[in-house]
N, C-alpha and C positions, 0 to 999 in steps of 0.2 A: 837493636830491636829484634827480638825474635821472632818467625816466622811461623804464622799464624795459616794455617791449613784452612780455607774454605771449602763447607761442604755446596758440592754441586747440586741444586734444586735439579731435577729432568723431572716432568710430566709423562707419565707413565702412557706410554697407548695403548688406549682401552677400544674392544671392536665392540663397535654400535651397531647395534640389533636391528636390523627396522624395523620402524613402528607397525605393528600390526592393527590398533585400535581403530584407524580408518574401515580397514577392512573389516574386522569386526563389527562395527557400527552397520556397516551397510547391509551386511548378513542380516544382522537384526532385523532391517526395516521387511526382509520377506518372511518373518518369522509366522509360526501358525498363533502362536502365543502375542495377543493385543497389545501385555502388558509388555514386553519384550521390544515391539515395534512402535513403544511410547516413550520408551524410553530409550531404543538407537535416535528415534528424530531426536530427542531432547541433547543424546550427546553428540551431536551432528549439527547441533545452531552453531550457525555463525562458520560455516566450512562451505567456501567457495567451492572447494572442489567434490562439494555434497551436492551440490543443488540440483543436479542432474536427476541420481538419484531416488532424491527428494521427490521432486516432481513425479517419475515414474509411480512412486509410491503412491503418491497422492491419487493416481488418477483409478487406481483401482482399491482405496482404502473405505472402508465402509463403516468404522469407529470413530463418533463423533468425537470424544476424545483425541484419537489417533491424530485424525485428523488435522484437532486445530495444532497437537504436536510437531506437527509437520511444517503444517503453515509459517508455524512462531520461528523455526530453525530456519525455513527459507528467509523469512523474515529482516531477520537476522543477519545476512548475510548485504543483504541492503543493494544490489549490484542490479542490472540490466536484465540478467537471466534469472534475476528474483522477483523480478516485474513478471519478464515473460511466464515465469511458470505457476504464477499467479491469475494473471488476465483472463485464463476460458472459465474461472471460474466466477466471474459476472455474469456469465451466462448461465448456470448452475438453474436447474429447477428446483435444488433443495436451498432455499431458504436461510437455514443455520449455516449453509456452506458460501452461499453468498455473502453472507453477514460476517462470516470470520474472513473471507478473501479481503474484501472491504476494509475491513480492522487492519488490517496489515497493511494493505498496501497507502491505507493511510499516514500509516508511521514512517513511510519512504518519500515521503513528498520529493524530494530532490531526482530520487531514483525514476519517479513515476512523472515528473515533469513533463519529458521528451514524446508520451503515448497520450498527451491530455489531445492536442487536435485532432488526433485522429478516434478519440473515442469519442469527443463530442461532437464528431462529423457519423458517426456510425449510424447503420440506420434504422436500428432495433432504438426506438425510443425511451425502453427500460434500461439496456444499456448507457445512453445519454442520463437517463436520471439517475442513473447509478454511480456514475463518470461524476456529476456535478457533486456527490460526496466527498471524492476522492482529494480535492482542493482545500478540506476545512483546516487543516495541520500545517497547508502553505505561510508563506507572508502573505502578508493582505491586499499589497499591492498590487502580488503575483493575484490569488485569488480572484480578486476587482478586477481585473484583465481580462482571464481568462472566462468569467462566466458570465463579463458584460459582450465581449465575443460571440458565447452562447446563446443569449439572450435575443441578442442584435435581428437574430434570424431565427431563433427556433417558432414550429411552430404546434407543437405540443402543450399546450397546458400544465400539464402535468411535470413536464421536464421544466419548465418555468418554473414552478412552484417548488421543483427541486433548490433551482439553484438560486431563489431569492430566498430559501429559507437560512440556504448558508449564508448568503450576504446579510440579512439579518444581523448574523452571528459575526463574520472576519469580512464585512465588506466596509467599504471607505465611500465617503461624499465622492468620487469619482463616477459612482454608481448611478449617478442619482438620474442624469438625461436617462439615460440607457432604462432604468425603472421605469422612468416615465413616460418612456414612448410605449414599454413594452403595457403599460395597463393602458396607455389608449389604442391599441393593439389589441387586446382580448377586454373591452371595454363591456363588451357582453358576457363574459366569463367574472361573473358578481364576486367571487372569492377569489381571483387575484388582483382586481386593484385593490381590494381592501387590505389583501396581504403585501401589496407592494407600497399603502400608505402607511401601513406601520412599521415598513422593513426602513421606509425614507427615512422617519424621523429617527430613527434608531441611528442612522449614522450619517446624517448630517452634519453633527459635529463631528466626524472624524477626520484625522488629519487624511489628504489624497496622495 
């Protein structure tokens, strides 16, 4: 049998550069140029080891745009410290920054779990009505819990009518005592038992 010569594969070593785009990215978000600093956050979602950053950025960004580009990458990263760097802005006097902090931290229900008692113990009342938003993306189960909790004791009006309006929406026949003590409760507040009679029948059939 003749003697067949195999050629030997070796994998050449190539020297790996480091990545620079990190770094790039982040320069961006100080950029003078809006358009620049919309697009480092946008290539910056979903980098844990952005978030920091990120946040920095946010808190002196003043393009509404920019902005929610920021929001969305923290977003994105879905973790603890996308909570935290999200949270002061429920407190926000501007409105559209509230509304976009909200939207996000929406989409993190799991993330945002663990800071639901302690926002619904907080004692800025807008806060609490803000807080009972943040449950509409949970299971319903979870939800039913947590803002028949709320309910149990708040005494806000307003923050009620927050969070029966989500039950409305994701709340379970679990709800229902809990409804119903809460309208003979504010029994003189004419538009919340009527809101808590039609939030009842709405999910009365629902499994608990």
């Amino acid at each position: 049998m003749p003697f067949v010569r195999r050629e030997i594969a070796t994998t050449p070593v190539v020297s790996k550069a480091p990545d620079r785009s990190l770094e790039t990215h982040l320069a961006g978000l100080s950029s003078t140029d809006s358009e620049a600093r919309w697009s480092a956050a946008r290539a910056l979602g979903g980098r844990a080891d952005a978030v920091a950053a990120l946040a920095e950025a946010l808190a002196t960004e003043q393009v509404p745009r920019v902005r929610e580009a920021i929001m969305t990458a923290v977003m994105r990263v879905g973790n603890e410290a996308s909570v935290l760097a999200l949270l002061p802005y429920l407190r926000s006097q501007d409105a559209g920054l509230r509304a976009t902090a909200i939207e996000a931290l929406q989409a993190l229900p799991d993330a945002i779990a663990p800071f639901m008692p302690k926002l619904l113990a907080d004692n800025d009342a807008d806060v609490r009505l803000l807080a009972a938003e943040l449950v509409r993306n949970m299971p319903a189960k979870d939800a039913t819990r947590i803002l028949c909790d709320l309910l149990q004791n708040e005494q806000a009006a307003n923050v009620c009518a927050a969070a029966i309006d989500v039950l409305a929406e994701v709340g379970t026949r679990d709800a229902v005592p809990v409804l119903q003590a809460c309208a003979a409760r504010f029994r003189d507040t004419p538009f919340l038992p009527f809101a808590i009679s039609t939030t009842i029948a709405r999910i009365s059939n629902t499994e608990g």
